[in-house]
KOLVEXFI-925328 format. One line per 5 residues: their letters; for each residue x, y, z of N, C-alpha, C. Coordinates in steps of 0.001 Angstrom, whole numbers. Layout:
A = X:Y:Z:X:Y:Z:X:Y:Z  ...
//
This chain:
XXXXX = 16950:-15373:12264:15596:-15494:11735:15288:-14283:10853  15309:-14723:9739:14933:-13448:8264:13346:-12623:8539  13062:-11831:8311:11833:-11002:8853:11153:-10702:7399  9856:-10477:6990:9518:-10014:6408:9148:-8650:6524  9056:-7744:5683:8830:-6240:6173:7357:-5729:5221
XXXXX = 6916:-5024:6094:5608:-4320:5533:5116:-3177:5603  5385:-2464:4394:5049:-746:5062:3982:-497:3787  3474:702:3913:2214:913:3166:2069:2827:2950  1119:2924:2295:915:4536:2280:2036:5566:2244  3261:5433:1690:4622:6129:1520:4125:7370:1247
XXXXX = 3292:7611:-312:2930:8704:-895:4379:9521:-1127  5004:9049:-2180:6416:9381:-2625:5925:10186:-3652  6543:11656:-3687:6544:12621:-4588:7497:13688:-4616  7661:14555:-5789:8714:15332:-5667:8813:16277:-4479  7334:16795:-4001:7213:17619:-3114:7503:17101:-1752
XXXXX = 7889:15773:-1300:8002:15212:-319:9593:14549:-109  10866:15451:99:11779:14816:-84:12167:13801:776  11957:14236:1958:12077:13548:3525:11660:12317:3030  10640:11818:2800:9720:11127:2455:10798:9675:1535  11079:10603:547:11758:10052:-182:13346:9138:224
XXXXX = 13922:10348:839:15096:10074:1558:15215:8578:2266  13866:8962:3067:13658:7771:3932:13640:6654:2929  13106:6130:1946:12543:4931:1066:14095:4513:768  14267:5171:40:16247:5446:-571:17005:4744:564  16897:5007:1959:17501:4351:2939:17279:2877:3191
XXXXX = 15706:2690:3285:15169:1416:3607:15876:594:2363  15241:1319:1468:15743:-132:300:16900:137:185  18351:760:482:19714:115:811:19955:-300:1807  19344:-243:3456:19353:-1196:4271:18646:-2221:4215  17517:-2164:5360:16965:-3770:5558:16534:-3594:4921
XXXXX = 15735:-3307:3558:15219:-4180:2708:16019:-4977:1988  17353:-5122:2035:18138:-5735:1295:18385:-7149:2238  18178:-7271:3501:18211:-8465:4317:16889:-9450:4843  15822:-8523:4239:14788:-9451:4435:14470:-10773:3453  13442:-11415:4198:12992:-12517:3190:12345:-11984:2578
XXXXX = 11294:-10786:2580:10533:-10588:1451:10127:-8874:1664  9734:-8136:638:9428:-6726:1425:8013:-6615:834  6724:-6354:1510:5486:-6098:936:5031:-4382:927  4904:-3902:44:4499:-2405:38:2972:-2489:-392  2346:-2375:893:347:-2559:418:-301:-1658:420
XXXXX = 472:-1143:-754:-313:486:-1509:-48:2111:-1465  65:2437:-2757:-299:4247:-2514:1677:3970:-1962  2523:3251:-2445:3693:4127:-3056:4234:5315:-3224  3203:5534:-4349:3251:7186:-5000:1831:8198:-4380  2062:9131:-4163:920:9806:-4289:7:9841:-5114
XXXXX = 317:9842:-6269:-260:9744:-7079:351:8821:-8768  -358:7923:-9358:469:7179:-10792:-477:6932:-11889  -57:8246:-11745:-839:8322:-13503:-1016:7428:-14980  78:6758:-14618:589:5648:-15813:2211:5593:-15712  2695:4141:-16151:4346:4107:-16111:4826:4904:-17036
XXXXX = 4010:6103:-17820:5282:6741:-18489:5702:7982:-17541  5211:7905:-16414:6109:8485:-15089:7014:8409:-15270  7473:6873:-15613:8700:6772:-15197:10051:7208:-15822  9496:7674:-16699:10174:8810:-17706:11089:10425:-16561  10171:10290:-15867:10810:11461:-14900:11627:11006:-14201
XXXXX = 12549:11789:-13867:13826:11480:-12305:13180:11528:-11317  12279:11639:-10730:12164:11624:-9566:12047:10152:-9502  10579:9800:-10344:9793:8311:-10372:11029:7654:-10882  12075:7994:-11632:13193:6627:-12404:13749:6330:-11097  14139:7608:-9838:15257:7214:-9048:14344:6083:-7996
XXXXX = 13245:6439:-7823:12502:5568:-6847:12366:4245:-7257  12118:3718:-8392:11994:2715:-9216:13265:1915:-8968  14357:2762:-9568:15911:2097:-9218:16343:1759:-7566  15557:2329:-6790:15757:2410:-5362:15321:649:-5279  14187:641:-5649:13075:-871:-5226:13984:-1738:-6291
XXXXX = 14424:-1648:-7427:15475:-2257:-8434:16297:-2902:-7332  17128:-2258:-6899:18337:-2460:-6023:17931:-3486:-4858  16754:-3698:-4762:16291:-4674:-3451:15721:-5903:-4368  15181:-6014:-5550:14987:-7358:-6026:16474:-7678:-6485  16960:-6769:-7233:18289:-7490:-7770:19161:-8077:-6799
XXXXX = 19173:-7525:-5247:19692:-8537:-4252:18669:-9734:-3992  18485:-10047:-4612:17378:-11317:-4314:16319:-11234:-3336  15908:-10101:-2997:14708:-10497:-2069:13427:-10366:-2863  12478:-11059:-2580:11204:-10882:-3425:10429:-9574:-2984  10214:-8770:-4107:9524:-7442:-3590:7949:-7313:-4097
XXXXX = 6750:-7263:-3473:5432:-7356:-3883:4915:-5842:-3398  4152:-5558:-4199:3486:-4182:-4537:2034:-4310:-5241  1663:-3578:-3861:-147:-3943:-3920:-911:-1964:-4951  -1513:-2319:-5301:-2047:-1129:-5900:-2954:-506:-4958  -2734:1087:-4513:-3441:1500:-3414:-4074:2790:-4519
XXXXX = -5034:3513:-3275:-6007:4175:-3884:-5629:5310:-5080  -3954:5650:-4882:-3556:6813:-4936:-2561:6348:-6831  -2082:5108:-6531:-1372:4566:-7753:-1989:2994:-8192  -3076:3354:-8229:-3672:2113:-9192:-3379:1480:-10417  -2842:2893:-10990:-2313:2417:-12707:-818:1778:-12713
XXXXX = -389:1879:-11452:1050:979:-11377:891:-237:-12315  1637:-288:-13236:1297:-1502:-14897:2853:-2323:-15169  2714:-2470:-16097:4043:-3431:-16747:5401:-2924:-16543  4919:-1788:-17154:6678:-1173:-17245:7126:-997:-15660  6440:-844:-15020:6902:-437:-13672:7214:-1423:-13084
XXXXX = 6779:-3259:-13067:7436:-4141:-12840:8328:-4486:-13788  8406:-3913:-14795:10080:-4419:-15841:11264:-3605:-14689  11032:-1962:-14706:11464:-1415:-13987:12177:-2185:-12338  11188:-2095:-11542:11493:-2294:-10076:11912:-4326:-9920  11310:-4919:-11062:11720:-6541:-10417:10407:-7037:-9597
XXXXX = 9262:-5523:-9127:8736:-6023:-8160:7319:-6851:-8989  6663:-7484:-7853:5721:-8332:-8246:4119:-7672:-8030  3226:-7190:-8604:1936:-6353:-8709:897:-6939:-7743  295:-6880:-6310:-257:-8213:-5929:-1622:-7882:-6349  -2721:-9057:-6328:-3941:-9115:-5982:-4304:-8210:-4934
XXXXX = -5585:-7305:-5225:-6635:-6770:-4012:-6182:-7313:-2761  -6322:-8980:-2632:-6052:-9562:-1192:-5323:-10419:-1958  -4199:-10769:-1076:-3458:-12271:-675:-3110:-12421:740  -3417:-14007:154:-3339:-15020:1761:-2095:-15459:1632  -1063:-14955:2494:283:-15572:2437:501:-16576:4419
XXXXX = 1551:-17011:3976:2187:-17683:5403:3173:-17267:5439  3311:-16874:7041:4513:-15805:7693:4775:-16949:8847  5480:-17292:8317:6423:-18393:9397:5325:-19076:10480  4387:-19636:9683:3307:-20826:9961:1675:-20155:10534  2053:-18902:10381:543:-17909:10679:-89:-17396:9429
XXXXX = -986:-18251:8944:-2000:-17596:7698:-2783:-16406:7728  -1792:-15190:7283:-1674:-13609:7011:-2840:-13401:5902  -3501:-12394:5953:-4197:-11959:4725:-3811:-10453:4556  -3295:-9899:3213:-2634:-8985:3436:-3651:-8233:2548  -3441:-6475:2560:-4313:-5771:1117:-4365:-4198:1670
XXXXX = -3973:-3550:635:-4111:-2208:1128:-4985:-1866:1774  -6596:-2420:2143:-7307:-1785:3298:-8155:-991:3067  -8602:-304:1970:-9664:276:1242:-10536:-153:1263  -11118:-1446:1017:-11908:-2334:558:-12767:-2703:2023  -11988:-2521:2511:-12514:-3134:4327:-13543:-1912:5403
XXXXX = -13363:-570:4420:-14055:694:4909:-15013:949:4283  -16392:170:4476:-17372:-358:3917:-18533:914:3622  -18552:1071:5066:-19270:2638:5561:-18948:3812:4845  -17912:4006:3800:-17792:5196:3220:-18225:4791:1921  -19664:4822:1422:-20170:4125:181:-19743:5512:-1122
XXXXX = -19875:6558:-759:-18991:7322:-1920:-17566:6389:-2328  -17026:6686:-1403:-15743:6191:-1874:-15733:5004:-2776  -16538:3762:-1793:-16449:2327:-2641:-16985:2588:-3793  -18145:3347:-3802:-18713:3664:-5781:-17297:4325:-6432  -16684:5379:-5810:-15889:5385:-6709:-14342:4497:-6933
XXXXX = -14323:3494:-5985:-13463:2386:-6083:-13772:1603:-7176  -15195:1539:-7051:-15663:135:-8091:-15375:478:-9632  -15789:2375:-9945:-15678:3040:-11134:-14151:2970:-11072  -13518:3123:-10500:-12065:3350:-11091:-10492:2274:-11050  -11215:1420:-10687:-10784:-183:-10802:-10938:-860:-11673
XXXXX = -12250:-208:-12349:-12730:-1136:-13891:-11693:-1206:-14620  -11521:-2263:-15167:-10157:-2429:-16128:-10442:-1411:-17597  -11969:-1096:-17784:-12268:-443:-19009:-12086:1123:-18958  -12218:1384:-17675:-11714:3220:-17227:-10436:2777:-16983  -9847:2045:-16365:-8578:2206:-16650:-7647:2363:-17986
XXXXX = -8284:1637:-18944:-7941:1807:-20351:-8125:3070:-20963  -9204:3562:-21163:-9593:4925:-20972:-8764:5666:-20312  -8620:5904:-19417:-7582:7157:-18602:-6319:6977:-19484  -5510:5723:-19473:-4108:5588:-19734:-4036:5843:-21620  -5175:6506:-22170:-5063:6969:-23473:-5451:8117:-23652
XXXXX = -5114:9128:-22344:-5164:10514:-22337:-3870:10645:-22447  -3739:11883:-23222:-2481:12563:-23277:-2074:12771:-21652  -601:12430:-21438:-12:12647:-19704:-374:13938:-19173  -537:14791:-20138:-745:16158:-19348:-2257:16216:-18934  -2732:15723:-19612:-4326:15352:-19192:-4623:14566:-17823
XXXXX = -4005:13461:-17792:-4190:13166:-16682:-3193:13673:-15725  -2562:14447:-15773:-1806:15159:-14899:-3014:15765:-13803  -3741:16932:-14708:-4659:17456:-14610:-5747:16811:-14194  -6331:15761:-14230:-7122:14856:-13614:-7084:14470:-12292  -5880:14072:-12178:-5066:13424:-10712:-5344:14622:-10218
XXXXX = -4628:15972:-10369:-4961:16991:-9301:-6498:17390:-8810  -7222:17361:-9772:-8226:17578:-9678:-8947:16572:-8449  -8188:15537:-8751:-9349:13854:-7903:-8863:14411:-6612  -7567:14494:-6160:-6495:14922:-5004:-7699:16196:-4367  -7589:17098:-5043:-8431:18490:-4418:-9962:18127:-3907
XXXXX = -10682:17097:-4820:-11440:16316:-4461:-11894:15326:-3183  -10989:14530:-3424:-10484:13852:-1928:-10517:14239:-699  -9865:15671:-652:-9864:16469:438:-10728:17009:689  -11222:17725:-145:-12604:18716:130:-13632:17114:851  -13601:16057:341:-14795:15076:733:-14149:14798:2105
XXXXX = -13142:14414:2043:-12654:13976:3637:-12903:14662:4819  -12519:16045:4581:-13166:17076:5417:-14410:16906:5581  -15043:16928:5008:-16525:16532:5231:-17272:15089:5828  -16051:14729:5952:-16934:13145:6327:-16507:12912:7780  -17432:11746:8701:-16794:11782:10278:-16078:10586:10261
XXXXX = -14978:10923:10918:-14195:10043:11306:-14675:8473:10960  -15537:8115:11786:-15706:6676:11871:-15996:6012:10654  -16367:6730:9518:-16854:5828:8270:-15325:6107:7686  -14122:6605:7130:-13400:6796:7015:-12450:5649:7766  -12593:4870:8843:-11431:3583:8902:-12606:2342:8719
XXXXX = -12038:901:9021:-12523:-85:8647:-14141:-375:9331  -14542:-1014:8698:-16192:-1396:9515:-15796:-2947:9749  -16382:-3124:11193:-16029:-4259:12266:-16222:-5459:11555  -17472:-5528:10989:-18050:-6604:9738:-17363:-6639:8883  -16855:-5936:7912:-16262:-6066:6886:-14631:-7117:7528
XXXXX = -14192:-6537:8248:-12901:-7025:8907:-13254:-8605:9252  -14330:-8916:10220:-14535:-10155:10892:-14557:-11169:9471  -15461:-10739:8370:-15946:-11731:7232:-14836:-11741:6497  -13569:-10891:6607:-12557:-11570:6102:-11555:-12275:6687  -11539:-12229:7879:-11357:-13330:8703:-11715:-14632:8299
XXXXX = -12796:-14787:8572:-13678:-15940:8239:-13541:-16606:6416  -13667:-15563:5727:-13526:-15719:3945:-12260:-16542:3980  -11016:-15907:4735:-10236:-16183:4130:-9336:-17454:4972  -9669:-17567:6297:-9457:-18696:6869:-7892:-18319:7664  -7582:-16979:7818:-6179:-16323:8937:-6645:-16008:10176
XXXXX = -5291:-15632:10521:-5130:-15685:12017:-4383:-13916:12273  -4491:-13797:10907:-3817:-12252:11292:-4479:-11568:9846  -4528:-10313:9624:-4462:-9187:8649:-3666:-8416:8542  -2925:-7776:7771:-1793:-6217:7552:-2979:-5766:6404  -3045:-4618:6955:-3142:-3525:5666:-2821:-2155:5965
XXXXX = -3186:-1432:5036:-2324:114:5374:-4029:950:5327  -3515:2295:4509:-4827:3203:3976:-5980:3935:5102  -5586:3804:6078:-6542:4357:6951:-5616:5165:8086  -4397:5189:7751:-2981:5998:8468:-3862:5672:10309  -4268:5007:10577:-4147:4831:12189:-3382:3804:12341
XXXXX = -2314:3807:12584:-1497:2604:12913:-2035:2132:14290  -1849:983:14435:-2374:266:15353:-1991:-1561:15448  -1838:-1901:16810:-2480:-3777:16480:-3462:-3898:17224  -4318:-4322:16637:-6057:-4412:17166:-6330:-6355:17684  -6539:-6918:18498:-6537:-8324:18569:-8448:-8129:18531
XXXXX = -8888:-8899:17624:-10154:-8999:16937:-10670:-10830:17505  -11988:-10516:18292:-12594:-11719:18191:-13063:-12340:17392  -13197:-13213:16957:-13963:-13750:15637:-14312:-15390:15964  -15496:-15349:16381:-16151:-16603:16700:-15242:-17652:17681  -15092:-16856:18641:-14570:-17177:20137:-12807:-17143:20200
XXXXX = -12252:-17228:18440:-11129:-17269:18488:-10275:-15575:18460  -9361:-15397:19058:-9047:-14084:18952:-7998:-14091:17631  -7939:-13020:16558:-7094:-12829:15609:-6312:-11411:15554  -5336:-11207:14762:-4485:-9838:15385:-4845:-9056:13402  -4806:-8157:13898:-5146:-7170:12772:-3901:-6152:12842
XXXXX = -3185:-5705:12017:-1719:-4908:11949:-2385:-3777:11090  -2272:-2749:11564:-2694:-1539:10573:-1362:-713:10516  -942:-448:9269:110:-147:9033:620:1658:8911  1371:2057:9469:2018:4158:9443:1617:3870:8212  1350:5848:7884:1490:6198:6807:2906:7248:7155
XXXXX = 3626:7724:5875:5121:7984:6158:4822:9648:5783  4087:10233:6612:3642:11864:6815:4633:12686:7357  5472:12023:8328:6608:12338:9173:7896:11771:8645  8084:10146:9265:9300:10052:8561:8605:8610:8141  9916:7893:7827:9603:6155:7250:9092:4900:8303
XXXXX = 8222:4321:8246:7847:3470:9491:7331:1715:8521  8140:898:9100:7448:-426:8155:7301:-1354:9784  6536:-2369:9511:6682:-3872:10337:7652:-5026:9957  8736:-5759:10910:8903:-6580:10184:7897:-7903:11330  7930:-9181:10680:6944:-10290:10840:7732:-11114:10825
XXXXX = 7939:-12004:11816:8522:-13475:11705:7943:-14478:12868  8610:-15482:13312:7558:-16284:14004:7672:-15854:15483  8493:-15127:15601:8286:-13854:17018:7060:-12942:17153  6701:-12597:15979:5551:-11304:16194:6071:-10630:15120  5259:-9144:15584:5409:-8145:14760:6181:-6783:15311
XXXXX = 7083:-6284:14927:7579:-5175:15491:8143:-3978:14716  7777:-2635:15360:7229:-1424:14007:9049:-707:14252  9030:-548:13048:10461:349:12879:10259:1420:12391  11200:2384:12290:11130:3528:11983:12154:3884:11158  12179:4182:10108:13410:5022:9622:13467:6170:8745
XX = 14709:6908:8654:14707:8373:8644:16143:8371:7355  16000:9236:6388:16374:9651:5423:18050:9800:6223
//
């Protein structure tokens, strides 16, 4: 029975080799034996635009995820908070497929709703204002016609940003709000959720109008590499190491 695999929040950068090591491994092992591999967001630490991919670090990672479509498995890549501008060249590059905010897929007869998980942390209304501003397809156009060193400089800046706000904020508005979760339940008509972005890994079984549904919150790879695979067994978390 072929598994699908799902990992999220990598945050692959030069400064993170471990990090890296680990990805390099996955996609020459099992990602090369699954039915499908879903990465739901924030890849990179940060993606300024595909002329990244101009660098060795970003070409070798690219060729890493290369090496897993060209064995035929279908590879989907959701845009997370950190690499939004993930664009064309980067699927010419990797083979992989760019997903929608949300998709409703079927995992061996259980209607999944998958999505990096941002969107579902309702309670942190800074953030969503600046989700909504920097999702616009028209700031996105805008940014990606700064000179690279410009937005080099930008990205660090948002990053130093980020932190200074996170520190400051409590815990609880920072992961998902109960409502937001239940109404996509309901919106979308599943029996399960994966998403990443809130690094509490967890499986949460969620009531939702008498029926119980399972919610998968996915590692972030701070330590070493951690994905799910999914088949009509369940879900079960792996780990792997550079």
């Amino acid at each position: 029975m072929t598994a699908r695999l799902f990992l999220s929040d990598l945050h692959l950068s030069p400064d993170r080799p471990q990090a890296a090591a680990a990805f390099e491994a996955f996609c020459a092992g099992p990602a090369r034996s699954a039915a499908a591999v879903y990465i739901l967001g924030d890849l990179f630490d940060w993606w300024i635009g595909d002329d990244q991919l101009r660098e060795p670090f970003f070409a070798d990672m690219a060729r890493a995820l290369r090496g897993v479509s060209d064995a035929g498995v279908p590879v989907h890549v959701a845009h997370g908070n950190r690499d939004f501008l993930l664009g064309p060249a980067f699927v010419a590059a990797t083979g992989a497929r760019l997903l929608p905010d949300r998709e409703r897929i079927d995992v061996d007869g259980t209607p999944t709703l998958i999505s990096h998980g941002d969107e579902l942390c309702t309670g942190d209304v800074d953030y969503q204002r600046y989700r909504a501003r920097i999702r616009d397809p028209a700031t996105q156009r805008r940014l990606l016609r700064l000179p690279l060193f410009l937005r080099r400089m930008l990205a660090r800046a948002l990053r130093r940003k980020s932190r200074d706000a996170t520190a400051l904020k409590p815990e609880s508005i920072m992961d998902v709000d109960n409502g937001a979760v239940e109404r996509a339940f309901r919106d979308h008509g599943v029996a399960r959720i994966i998403h990443g972005h809130t690094h509490r890994p967890a499986t949460h079984i969620v009531e939702v109008d008498g029926t119980p549904r399972e919610r998968i919150v996915l590692a972030d790879w701070h330590d070493h590499g951690h994905y799910v695979e999914v088949d009509a067994r369940g879900a079960t978390r792996r780990d792997i190491r550079g």
